[in-house]
C-alpha positions, 0 to 999 in steps of 0.5 A: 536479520530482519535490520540487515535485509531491510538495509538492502531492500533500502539500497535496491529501492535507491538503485532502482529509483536512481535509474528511474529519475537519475538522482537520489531518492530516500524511499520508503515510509521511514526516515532511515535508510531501511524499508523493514518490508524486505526484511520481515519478508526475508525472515518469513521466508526464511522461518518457513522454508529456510530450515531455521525452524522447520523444514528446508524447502526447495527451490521451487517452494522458496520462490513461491514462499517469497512470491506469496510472503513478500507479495502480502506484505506489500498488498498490507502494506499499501492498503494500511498507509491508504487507510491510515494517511488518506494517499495511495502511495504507489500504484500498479494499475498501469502494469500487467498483472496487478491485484487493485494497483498494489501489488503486480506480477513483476515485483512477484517475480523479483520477491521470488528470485531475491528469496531464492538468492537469501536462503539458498546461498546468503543466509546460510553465511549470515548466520555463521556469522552471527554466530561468532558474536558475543550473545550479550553484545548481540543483543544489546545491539538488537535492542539498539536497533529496535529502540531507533526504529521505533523511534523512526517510527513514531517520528514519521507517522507524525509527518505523515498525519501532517501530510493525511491533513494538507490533504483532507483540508485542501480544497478540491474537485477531483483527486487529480487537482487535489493531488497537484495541489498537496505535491505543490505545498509539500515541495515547499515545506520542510526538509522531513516533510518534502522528502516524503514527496521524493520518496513518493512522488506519483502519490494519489491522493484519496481525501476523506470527504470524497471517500466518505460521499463515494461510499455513501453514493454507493450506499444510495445506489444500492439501495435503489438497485434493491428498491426496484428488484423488489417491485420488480417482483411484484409486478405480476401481483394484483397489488403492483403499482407501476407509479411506485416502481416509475419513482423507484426508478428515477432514484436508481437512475439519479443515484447513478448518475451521481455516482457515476460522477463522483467516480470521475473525479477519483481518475479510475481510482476505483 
């Protein structure tokens, strides 16, 4: 089921890529023309409310099943492939309603209405026809299928942790100019490896050395924040000394203003 659904998730993903830059787009993180995301979703939606296991839900239970099910998968999803390979790979900041740029109300809404489409009147023929295949034939097909995922797999996060290095080693200022840059080196390699780019054409990059340096500004910054409460407190005590608290100050407004520029060259990434 999961295979099947993964298919059409890949076929509307296509379709709607196809509308948007009016030609063919290979999409997802896999080589194969599958996006597994749909169908793990369709399976959890189903196992919960499709009456595969337990209890057939309504049709209000169902939406909101493949609205929250389908929504976290593509929320893990994105901050797993950010973590893992050092790009936001699609964003949704510019969209109303989003959580972090991941994930926004418009997908929601299209996860809980294919949901409620699946369960209610296309899973039910799907599984009288599984029914009338052989198990043993069954089976040996669905090992088929998982020892070619996996496969794919381990294939494309090969070429993605090339892509991860083209993108901590090229040289840069601000997330925008790297961007531009990995985009240019990667039109020019490979077939595998550019269509890593068709599928993701408006990833941002997020290389390690500026994440790393972020993080420790942030660091910096709130340790100065927390350097000046304190002699803040202090400041009616007898023992308060204003020359420390002048200093104390001074990190604080250096720590932002070093921060503050950082965050610049991340294009409100954060």
């Amino acid at each position: 089921m999961a295979f099947i659904f993964s298919i059409l998730g890949w076929i509307m993903e296509v379709t709607l890529k196809f509308i948007q830059y009016h030609r063919f787009i290979n999409r997802g993180f896999l080589i194969g023309p599958y996006c597994p995301i749909y169908g793990f979703g369709v399976v959890g939606v189903t196992i919960l409310v499709g009456g595969l296991i337990g209890r057939e839900g309504t049709y209000a239970e169902t939406f909101m099943a493949g609205f929250v099910i389908c929504g976290f998968l593509e929320y893990m999803t994105s901050f797993y492939m950010e973590k893992m390979f050092h790009a936001r790979w699609w964003d949704y900041s510019s969209k109303p309603m989003n959580l972090n740029g991941r994930i926004w109300i418009g997908n929601l809404i299209l996860f809980g209405l294919a949901s409620l489409i699946i369960v209610k009147w296309i899973a039910p023929h799907y599984f009288d026809f599984i029914e009338t295949w052989n198990p043993f034939l069954l089976g040996v097909f669905a090992w088929a299928i998982l020892v070619c995922m996996l496969f794919d797999y381990v294939i494309s996060h090969f070429l993605m942790n090339i892509v991860k290095k083209e993108i901590d080693t090229t040289d840069g200022d601000n997330t925008e100019e790297i961007s531009i840059q990995v985009h240019a080196l990667l039109q020019n390699k490979n077939l595998l490896l550019r269509r890593i780019y068709q599928a993701y054409p408006e990833f941002k990059v997020l290389p390690s050395r500026l994440t790393k340096k972020y993080k420790k500004l942030k660091k910096d910054y709130k340790t100065a924040q927390k350097e000046c409460r304190n002699l803040l407190h202090q400041k009616f005590r007898t023992n308060f000394n204003s020359e420390q608290l002048k200093q104390a100050q001074q990190r604080l407004e250096e720590a932002y203003q070093e921060l503050n520029r950082l965050t610049g060259r991340f294009k409100k990434r954060y």
